[in-house]
N, C-alpha and C positions, 0 to 999 in steps of 0.2 A: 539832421540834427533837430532835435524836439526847440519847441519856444520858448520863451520867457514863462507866458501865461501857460502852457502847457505844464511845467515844470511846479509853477506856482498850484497848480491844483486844477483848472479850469476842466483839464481832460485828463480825464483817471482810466478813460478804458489803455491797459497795456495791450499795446501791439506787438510788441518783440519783448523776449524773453532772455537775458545773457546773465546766465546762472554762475559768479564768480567762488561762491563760496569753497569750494572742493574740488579736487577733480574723480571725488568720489559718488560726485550726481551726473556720471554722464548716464546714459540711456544706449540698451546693447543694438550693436548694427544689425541691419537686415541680414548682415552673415553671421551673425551670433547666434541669431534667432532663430535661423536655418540650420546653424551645426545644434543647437540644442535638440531642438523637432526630432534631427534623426539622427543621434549619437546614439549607438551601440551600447547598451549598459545591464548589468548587472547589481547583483550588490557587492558594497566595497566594503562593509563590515567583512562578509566574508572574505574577502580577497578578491571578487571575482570582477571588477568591473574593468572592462577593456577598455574604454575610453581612457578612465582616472588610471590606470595602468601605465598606459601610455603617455599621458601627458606628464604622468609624478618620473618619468623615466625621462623625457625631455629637460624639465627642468631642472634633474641631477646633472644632468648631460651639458645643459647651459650654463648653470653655475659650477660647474667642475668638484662636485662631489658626488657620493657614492649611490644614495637617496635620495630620496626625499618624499612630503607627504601632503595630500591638500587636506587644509582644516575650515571650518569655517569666518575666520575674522583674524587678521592681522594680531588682534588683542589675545588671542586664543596663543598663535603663534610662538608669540612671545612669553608668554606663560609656559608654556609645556618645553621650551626649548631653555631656558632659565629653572625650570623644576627636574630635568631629566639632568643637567650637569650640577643644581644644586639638590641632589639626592637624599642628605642627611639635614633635617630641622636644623636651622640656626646658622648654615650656611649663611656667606654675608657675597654680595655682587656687586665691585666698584660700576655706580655709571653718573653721567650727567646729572646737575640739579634743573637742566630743565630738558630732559629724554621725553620722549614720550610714554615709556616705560615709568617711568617714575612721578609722571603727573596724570598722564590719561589714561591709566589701564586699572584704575581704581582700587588700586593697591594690592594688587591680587597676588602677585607673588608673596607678600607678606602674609595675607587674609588667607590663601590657600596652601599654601608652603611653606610655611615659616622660613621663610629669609628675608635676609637683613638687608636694607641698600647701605650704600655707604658711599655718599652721593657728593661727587667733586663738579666745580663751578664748571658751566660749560663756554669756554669763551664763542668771543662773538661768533666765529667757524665752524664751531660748533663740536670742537676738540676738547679734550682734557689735556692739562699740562702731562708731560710723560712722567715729569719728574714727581709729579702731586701722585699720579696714579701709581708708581712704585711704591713712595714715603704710604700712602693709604692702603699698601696689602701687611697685614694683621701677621706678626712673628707667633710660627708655630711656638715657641716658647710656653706664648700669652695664654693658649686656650683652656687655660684652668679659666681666665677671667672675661677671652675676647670671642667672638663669632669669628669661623674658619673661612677666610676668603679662598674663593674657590672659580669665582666665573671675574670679568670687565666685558662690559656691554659697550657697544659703540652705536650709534646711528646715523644712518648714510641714506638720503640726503638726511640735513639737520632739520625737522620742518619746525621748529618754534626758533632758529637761530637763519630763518626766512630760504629755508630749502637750501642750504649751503652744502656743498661737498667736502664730506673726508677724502683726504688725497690717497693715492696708491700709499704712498713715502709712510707717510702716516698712521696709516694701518699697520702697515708691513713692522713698520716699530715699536707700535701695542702690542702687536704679535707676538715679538720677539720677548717680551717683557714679562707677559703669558706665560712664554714656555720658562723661560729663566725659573721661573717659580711655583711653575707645576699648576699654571692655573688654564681654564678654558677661554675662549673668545669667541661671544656671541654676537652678531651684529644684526641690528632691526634696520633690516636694507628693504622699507616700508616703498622707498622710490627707489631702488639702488640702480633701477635701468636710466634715469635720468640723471644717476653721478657716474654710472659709465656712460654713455652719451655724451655728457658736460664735459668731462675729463679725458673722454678720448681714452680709455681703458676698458679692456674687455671686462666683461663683468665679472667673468671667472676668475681670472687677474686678481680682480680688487677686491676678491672675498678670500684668495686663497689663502689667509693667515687666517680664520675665523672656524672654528670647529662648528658654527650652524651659522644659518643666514636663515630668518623668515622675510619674506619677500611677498608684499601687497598686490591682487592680482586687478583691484579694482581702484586704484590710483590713477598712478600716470597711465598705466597698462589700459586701461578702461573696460578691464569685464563688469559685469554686473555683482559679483560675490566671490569674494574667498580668500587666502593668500596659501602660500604653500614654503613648509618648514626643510632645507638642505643640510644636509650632513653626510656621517656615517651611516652604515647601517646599521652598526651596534646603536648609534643615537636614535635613528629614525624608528629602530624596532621597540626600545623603549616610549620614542616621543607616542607611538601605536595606541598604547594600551595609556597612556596620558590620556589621547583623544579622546577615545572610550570612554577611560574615567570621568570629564568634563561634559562629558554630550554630545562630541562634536564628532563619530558616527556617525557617516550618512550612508541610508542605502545605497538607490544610482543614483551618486553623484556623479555618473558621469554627462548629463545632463548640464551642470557646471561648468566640470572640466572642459567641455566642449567650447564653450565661450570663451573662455579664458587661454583655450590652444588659438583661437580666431586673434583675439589682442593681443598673443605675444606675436606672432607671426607677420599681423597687419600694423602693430601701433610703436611697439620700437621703434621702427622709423620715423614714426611721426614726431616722437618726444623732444629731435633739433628744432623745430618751427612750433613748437610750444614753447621754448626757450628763447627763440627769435620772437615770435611774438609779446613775449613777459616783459623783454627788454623794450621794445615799442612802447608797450605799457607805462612801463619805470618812466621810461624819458618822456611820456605825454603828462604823466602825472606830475615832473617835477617842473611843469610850464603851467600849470595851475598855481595861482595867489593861493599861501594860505595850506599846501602842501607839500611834503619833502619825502624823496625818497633816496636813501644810499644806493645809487645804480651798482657802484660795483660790489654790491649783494647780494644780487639779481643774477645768480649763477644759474636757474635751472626753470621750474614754471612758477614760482613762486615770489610774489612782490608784499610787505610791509610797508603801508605809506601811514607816516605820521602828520598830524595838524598839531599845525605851528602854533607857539602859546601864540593869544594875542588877536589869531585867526576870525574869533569869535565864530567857531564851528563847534555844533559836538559832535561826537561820534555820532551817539543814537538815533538823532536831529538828523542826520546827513543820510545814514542808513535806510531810513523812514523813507524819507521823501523818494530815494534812489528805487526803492522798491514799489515803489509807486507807480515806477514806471518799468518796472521789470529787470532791474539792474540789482543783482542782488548778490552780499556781501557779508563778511565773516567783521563784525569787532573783534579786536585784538586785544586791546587794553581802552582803557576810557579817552587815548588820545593817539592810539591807532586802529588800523584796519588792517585784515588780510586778506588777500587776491591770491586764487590759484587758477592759471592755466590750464585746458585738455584740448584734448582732438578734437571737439566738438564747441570748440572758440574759435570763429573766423578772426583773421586781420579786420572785417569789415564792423563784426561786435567790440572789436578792440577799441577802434575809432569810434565806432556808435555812443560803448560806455562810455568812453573821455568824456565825448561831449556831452553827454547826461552828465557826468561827473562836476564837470566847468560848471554847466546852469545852474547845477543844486545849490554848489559852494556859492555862486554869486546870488542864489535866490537866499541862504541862508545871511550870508552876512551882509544885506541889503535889508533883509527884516527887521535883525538886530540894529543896524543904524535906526530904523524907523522908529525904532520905541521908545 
């Protein structure tokens, strides 16, 4: 555990590094690095690469649909899997007012496809009312006047509603709500191996209402690059020449592929004890003065701690110092933080950060007494 004077500034050389922000900075294993070296590849423009072959054949195979395709960026994914079911401009896609889709992929489906969100509150869990999402699909009547609903987006885990899982139940009845009304069902399952994991449902299971699932291969999964888009093959043939159109052609990629066949194979299993650890986490932070965390939110790797009014903490103040000593952290909002879990967070960084964590909070609101 660092010192007082340590903490206060005295020693700034950082000796240990525990990287909380993502678990999109982990770093590829010695076996990643070794299937990259010597993957088998081709180009994949043409069709030809035997690696990305085989792995996009795997992950149809895992998530129990017919295709599937590797693209380069989860944000891509979810663009061309939302353009290929909303085909004709002006298309409209019920999802979440706080999706990732709809806050962090820079508006693109709009900027590049003209469609419309048509954005229902996302509660805490990170659902939509069923009843909001039917009342908000648009009567063919209207479309002299309204935008043609056509897709509901869902996302599993929720990561702005602090990694929370959509349940089996729950899907399965956006599903059905879908079909009722001739529409598609997209799900941005960015973590969805850690809400099958958390829930104890196969993954195949808990997509099979969903006409696509793009799925993050550098999350929880820990490759270094890519996510890859599941469906049909009439979807994936189309989602094809999307990719093309976008950029996101690669030669060998099977070069990629290769890493990303290593994290599904080795880190699945690891995703329970990133979840045992998050919870460690939760409940060491809420033994801290001055912070609070909702433990039973702490469903997957993902922890939100807020400072308490009154605390005399800031965010920014808190972040600073923490990184100072190599504990490093995502703001949330100006009176929270966010923490993600990976395979590459020991139980013993878990306990290291607290205790950095403790010192800072008591070096920060010890300074402010002082003034």
């Amino acid at each position: 555990m660092p010192s007082q004077n340590q903490m206060s500034g005295t020693a700034k050389m950082v000796t240990r590094r525990v990287d909380l922000r993502s678990d999109t900075v982990t770093k590829p294993t010695e076996t990643m690095r070794a299937a990259m070296a010597n993957a088998d590849v081709d180009d994949d423009v043409l069709g030809s690469d035997p690696t990305a072959f085989r792995f996009e054949a795997e992950m149809a195979r895992i998530m129990g649909k017919e295709a599937a395709l590797f693209v380069p960026s989860g944000t891509m994914g979810n663009l061309i899997s939302v353009l290929v079911h909303c085909e004709v401009r002006g298309s409209e896609v019920i999802l979440g007012d706080n999706s990732h889709i709809h806050v962090y992929e820079n508006g693109g489906i709009s900027t590049l496809g003209g469609v419309h969100a048509k954005t229902l509150k996302n509660n805490a869990d990170g659902t939509m009312d069923i009843a909001l999402i039917e009342a908000a699909i648009r009567d063919p009547r209207g479309e002299l006047y309204y935008p043609t609903t056509r897709l509901i987006c869902l996302e599993n885990t929720h990561a702005n509603c602090g990694g929370r899982c959509i349940s089996l139940e729950y899907t399965d009845r956006v599903g059905e709500v879908a079909k009722k009304h001739g529409l598609k069902l997209h799900i941005d399952g960015a973590r969805i191996f850690n809400a099958s994991v958390a829930l104890g449902v196969p993954v195949h299971r808990l997509v099979q209402a969903a006409d696509s699932v793009s799925v993050c291969l550098s999350k929880g999964l820990g490759a270094p690059v890519g996510s890859v888009i599941v469906g049909s093959e009439i979807f994936i043939n189309k989602a094809k020449r999307l990719r093309k159109t976008l950029g996101g052609g690669m030669r060998q990629v099977g070069v990629l592929c290769a890493a990303a066949y290593v994290a599904l194979q080795e880190n699945v299993g690891r995703l329970e004890d990133d979840h045992r650890k998050a919870k460690i986490f939760a409940d060491g932070l809420n033994q801290i003065k001055g912070l609070k965390v909702d433990t039973a939110s702490v469903e997957t790797n993902m922890i939100f701690f807020n400072i308490m009014e009154g605390s005399m903490i800031m965010v920014g103040e808190l972040c600073n110092i923490l990184e100072e000593h190599g504990i490093l952290m995502m703001p949330a909002s100006s009176s929270s933080i966010r923490i993600v879990l990976h395979h590459q967070i020991s139980e013993s960084d878990v306990h290291y950060a607290l205790s950095c964590i403790q010192q800072a909070v008591l070096q920060l609101q010890t300074e402010t007494i002082g003034k």
